[in-house]
C-alpha positions, 0 to 999 in steps of 0.5 A: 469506509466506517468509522468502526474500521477507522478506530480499529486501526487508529488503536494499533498506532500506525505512523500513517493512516489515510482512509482516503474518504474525501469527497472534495479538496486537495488533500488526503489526511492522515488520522494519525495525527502525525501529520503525514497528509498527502496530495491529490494529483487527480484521482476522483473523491468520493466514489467507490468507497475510496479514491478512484485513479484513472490508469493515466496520470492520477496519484497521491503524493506522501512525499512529506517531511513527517512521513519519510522521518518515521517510516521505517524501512527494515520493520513494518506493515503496509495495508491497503483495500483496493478494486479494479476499474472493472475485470479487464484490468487483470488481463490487460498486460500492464503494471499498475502500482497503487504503492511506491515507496524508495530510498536510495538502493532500496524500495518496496512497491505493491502492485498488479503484476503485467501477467495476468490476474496477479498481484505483487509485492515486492521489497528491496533491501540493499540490492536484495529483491523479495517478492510475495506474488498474489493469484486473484482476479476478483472485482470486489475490493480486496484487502493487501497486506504486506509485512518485513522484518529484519530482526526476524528476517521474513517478508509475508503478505495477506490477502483479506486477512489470511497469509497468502504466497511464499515467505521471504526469508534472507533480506537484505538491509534496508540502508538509508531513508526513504526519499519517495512516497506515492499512492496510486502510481509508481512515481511522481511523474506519473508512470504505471499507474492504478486503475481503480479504487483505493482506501484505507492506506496504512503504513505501521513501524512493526511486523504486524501478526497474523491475528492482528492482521485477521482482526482487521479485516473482520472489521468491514 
């Protein structure tokens, strides 16, 4: 994690931004200043470049107040940097979500997918499911962006910087607050959870652009 990338991201005005560079503690801050803070349950500090989860029953909880006030469910960007454990995890037929996030008839989750060597993201908006599906089985850390629109109706995901998989057109309406959000797994009674490293959670209110998103990722 450098401190360059840090303040990049910082300058596009996210509502959360957890690095995930912790080396001890219970808590994972967000930079932002709006107060969206998580809490380790597990995961190891300090290694990898990030937080690393065990594939078992490690997490960060973001269920906070301030987060799920500000986040928005009909336009917004969600990036994360990600590594296996090792090259088994892509064959080993399990989901494994590293991104939860639900409301009430609605939820988007970024995950690796239970057939082999691919990742997923998925966004339901009142019943309506679009999915993006992401062919790697790289063991160097990757860079997962995923973005929605309402207004412009498009959902678009991006591997390290560049628009990968089919564009999701015909989105449903995302109706109703979130209630949930977790990092490393898919809920808070730990279930499908990653195995691996994460840093660099980023969670912004607006369809970032594919330049910005590019730009980003320069940014090693």
């Amino acid at each position: 994690m450098t401190h360059d990338r840090a303040t990049r991201i910082l300058a596009t005005s996210p509502i959360a931004y957890l690095p995930l560079w912790e080396e001890c503690g219970s808590v994972a801050y967000d930079l932002t200043g709006n107060g969206c803070d998580g809490a380790y349950i597990g995961a190891g500090r300090g290694e990898y470049g990030g937080a690393f989860f065990d594939g078992i029953d490690d997490y960060i909880n973001v269920t906070t107040p301030q987060f799920l006030s500000l986040f928005d469910g009909t336009e917004g960007t969600i990036a994360i940097r990600l590594r296996v454990a090792n090259d088994g995890v892509w064959t080993d037929s399990k989901e494994r979500r590293f991104l939860a996030i639900e409301a009430p008839g609605n939820y988007l989750l970024l995950r690796k997918l239970t057939q082999q060597n691919a990742l997923n993201c998925q966004y339901n908006a009142g019943g309506v499911i679009k999915s993006v599906n992401i062919p790697t089985n790289s063991v160097e850390r990757l860079w997962l962006t995923f973005t929605w629109s309402e207004s412009e109706d498009l959902v678009i995901g991006y591997l390290n910087g560049e628009q990968v998989g089919v564009i999701g057109t015909s989105m449903g309406h995302w109706s109703a607050p979130p209630t949930m959000a977790i990092v490393g797994a898919g809920h808070a009674t730990p279930n499908r959870v990653w195995w691996g490293s994460l840093s660099d959670a980023v969670f912004w209110n607006r369809p970032l652009p594919a330049d910005e998103i590019a730009a980003l990722w320069s940014v090693q």
